[in-house]
ZADO-1210 file (C-alpha; in nm, 4 decimals, padded with zeros to 6 digits):
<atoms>
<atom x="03.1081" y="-07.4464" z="-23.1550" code="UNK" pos="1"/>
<atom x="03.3672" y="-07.5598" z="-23.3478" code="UNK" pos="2"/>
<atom x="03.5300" y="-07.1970" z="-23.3639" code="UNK" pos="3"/>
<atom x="03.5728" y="-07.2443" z="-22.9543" code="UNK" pos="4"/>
<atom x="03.7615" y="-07.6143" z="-22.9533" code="UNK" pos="5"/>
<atom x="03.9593" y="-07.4489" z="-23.2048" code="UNK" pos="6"/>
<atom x="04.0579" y="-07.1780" z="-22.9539" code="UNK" pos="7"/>
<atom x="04.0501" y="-07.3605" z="-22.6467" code="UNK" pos="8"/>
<atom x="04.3401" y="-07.6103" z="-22.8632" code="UNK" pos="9"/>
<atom x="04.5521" y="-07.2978" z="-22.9221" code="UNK" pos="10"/>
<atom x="04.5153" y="-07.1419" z="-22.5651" code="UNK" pos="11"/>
<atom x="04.6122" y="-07.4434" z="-22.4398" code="UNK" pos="12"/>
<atom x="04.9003" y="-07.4901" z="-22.6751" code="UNK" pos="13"/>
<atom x="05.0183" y="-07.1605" z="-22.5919" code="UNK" pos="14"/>
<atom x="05.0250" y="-07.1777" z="-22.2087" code="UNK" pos="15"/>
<atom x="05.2060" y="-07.5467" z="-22.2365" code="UNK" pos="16"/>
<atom x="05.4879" y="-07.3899" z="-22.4640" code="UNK" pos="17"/>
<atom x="05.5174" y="-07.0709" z="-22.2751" code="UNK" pos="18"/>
<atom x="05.6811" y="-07.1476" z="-21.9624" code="UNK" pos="19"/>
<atom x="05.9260" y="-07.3815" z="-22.1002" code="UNK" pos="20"/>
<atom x="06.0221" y="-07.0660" z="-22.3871" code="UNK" pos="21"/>
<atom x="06.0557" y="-06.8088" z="-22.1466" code="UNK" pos="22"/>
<atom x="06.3617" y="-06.7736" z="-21.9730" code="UNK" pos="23"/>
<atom x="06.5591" y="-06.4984" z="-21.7760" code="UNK" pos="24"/>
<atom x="06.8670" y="-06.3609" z="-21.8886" code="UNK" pos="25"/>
<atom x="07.2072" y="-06.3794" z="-21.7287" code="UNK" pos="26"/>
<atom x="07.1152" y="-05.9527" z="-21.6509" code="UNK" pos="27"/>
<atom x="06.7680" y="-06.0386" z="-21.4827" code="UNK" pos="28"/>
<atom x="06.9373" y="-06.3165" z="-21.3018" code="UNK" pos="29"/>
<atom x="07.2301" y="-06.0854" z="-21.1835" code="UNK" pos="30"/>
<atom x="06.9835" y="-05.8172" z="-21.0996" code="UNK" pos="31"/>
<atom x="06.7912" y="-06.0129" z="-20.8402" code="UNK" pos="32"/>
<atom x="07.0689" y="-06.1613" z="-20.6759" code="UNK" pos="33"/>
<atom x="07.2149" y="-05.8111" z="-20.5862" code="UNK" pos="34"/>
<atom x="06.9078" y="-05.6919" z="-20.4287" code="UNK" pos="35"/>
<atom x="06.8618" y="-05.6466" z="-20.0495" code="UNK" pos="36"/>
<atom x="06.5037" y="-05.5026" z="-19.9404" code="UNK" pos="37"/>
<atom x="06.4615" y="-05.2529" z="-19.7077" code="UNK" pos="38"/>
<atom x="06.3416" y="-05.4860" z="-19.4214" code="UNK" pos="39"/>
<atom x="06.6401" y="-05.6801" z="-19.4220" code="UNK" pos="40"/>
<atom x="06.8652" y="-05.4042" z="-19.4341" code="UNK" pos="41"/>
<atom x="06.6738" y="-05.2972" z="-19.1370" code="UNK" pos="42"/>
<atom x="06.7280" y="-05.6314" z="-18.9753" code="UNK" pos="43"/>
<atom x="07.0844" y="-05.6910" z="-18.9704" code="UNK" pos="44"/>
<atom x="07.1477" y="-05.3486" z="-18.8675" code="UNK" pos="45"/>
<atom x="06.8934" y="-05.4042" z="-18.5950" code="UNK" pos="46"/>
<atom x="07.0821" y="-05.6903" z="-18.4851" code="UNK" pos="47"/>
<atom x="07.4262" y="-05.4721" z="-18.4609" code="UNK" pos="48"/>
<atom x="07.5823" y="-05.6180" z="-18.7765" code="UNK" pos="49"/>
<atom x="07.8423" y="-05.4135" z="-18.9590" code="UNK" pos="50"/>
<atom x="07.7289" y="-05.2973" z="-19.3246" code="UNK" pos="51"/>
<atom x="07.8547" y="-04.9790" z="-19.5106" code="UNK" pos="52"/>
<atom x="07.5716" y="-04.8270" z="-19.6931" code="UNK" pos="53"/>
<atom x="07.7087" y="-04.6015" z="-20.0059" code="UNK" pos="54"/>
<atom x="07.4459" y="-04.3236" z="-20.0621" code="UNK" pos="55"/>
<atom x="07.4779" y="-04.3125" z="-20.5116" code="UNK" pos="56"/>
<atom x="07.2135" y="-04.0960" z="-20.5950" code="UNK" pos="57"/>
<atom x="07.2368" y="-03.8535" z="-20.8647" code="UNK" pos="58"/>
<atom x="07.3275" y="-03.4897" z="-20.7752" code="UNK" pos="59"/>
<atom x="06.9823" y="-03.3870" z="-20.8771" code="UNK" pos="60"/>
<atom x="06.8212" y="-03.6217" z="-20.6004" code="UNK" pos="61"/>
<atom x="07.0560" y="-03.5934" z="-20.3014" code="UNK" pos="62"/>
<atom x="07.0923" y="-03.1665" z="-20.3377" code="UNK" pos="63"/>
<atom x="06.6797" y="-03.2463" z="-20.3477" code="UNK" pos="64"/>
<atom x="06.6601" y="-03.4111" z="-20.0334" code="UNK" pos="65"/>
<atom x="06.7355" y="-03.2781" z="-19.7012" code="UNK" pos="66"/>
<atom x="06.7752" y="-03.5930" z="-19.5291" code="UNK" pos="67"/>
<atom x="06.9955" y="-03.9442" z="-19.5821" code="UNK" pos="68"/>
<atom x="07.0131" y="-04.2545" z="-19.4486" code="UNK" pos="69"/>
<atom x="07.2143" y="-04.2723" z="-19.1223" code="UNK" pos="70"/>
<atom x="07.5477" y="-04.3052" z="-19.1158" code="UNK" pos="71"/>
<atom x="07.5910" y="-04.3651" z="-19.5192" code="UNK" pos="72"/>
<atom x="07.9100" y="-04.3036" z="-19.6784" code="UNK" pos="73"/>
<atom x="07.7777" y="-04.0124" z="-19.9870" code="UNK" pos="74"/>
<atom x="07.9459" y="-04.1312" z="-20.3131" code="UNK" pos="75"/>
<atom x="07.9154" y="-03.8492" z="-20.5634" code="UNK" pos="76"/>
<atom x="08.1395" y="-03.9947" z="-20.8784" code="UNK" pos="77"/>
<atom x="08.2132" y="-04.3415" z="-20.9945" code="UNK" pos="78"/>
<atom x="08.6088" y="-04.2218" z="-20.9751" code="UNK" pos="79"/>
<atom x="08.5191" y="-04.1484" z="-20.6058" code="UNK" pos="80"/>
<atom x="08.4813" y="-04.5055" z="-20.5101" code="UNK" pos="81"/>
<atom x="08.7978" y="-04.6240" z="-20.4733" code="UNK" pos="82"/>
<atom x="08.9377" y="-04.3253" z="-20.2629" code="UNK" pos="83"/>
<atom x="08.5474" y="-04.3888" z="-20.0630" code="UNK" pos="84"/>
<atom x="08.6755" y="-04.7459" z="-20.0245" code="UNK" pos="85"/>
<atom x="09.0334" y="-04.7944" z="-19.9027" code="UNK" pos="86"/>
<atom x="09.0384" y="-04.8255" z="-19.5660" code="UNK" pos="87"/>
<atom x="08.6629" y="-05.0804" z="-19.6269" code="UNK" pos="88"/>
<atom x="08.7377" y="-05.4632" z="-19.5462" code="UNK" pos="89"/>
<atom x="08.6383" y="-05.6629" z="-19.8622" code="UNK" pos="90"/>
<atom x="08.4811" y="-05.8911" z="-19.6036" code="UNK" pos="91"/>
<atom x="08.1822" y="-05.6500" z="-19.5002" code="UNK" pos="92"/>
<atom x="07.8443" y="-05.6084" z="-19.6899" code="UNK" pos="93"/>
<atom x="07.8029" y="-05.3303" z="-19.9027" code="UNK" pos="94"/>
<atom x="07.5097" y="-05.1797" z="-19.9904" code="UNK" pos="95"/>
<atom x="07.4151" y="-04.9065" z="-20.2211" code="UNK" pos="96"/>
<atom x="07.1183" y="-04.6760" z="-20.2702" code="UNK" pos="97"/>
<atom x="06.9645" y="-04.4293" z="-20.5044" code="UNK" pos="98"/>
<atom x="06.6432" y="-04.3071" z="-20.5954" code="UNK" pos="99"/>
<atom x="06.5813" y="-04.4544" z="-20.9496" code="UNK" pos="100"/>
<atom x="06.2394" y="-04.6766" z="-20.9647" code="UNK" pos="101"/>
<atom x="06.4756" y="-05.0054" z="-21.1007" code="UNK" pos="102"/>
<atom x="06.8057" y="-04.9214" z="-20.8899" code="UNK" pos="103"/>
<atom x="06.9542" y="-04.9138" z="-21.2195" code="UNK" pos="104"/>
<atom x="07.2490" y="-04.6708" z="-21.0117" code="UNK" pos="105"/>
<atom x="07.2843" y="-04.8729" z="-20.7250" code="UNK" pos="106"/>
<atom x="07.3179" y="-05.1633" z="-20.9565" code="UNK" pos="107"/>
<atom x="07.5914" y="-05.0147" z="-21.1297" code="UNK" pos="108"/>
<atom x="07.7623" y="-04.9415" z="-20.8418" code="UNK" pos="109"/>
<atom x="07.7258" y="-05.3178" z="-20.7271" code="UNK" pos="110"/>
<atom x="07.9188" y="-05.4415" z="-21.0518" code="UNK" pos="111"/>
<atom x="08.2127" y="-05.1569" z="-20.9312" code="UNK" pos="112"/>
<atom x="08.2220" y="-05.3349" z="-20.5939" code="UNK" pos="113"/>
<atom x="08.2260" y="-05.6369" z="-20.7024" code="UNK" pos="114"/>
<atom x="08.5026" y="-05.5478" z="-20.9779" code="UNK" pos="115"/>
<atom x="08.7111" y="-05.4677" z="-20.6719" code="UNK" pos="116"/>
<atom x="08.6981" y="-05.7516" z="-20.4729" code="UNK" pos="117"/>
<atom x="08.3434" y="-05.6906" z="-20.2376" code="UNK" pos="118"/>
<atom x="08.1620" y="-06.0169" z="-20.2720" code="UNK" pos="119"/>
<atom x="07.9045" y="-05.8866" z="-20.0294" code="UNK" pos="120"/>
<atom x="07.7467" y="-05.5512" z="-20.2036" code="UNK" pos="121"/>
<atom x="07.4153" y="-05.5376" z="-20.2838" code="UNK" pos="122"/>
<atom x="07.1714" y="-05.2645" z="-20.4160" code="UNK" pos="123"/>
<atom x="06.8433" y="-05.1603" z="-20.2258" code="UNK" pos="124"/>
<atom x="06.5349" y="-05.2717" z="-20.3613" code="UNK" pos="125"/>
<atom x="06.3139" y="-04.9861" z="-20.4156" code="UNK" pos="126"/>
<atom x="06.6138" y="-04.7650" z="-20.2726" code="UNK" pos="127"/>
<atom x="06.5988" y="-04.4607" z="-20.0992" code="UNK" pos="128"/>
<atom x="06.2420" y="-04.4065" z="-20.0572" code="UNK" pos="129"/>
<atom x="06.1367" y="-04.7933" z="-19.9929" code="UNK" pos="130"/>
<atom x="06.4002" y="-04.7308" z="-19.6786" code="UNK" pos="131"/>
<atom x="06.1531" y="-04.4026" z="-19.6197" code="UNK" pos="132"/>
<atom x="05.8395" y="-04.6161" z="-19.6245" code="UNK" pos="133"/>
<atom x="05.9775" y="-04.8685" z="-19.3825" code="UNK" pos="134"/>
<atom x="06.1247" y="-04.5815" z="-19.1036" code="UNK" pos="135"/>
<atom x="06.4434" y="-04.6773" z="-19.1692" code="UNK" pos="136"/>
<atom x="06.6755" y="-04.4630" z="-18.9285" code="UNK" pos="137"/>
<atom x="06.7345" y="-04.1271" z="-19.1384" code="UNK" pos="138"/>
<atom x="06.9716" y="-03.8239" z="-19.0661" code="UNK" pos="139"/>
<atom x="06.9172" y="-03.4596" z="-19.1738" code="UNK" pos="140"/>
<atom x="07.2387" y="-03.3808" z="-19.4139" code="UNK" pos="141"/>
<atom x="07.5198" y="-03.1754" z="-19.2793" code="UNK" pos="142"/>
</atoms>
């Protein structure tokens, strides 16, 4: 009996200091606030507004896939952005895709973007295949 106060004390000792210890860092923080889910994507293009979607997978993934998203802008090399880019108003949302399970590409796109001046880029969470799940409007590659 005593051996279960005992353990009830530290369980409850633990769960009082754990929220107040854990804490996200300034990467987990960033991460979530350059995410844009597939629904909303699917909204705001719904409702006519302008967005540039960058298609970053790897070479592996696209050359694997016959189809895209429609109308995306295909971004094969980091040094291809800013040619990709030029004639893009800094003003419109950006939003970049790939098919890694953490967008851990699109996300490193994002920080290029925003490097250059787009304020409004975002990654896709779940990319590429949570756009697939939701019907997102899709194009056979030319």
């Amino acid at each position: 009996m005593k051996f279960y106060g005992i353990l009830i004390i530290l369980i409850a000792s633990l769960l009082v200091w754990l929220p107040g210890s854990y804490t996200l860092t300034k990467a987990q923080v960033g991460h979530d606030e350059n995410l844009i889910t597939a629904e909303d994507l699917l909204a705001k293009l719904n409702k006519g507004e302008k967005v540039i979607i960058l298609d970053v997978r790897s070479e592996g993934q696209y050359k694997s896939s016959s189809k895209r998203i429609k109308d995306d802008i295909r971004v094969e090399e980091a040094k291809e952005l800013d040619d990709k880019m030029k004639n893009i108003s800094k003003d419109l949302e950006i939003v970049t895709y790939c098919s890694c399970p953490d967008e851990s590409t699109s996300n490193y796109y994002v920080s290029l973007l925003k490097e250059r001046g787009f304020k409004k880029a975002y990654a896709l969470k779940g990319g590429y295949f949570a756009w697939l799940r939701i019907d997102g409007p899709i194009e056979f590659k030319k």
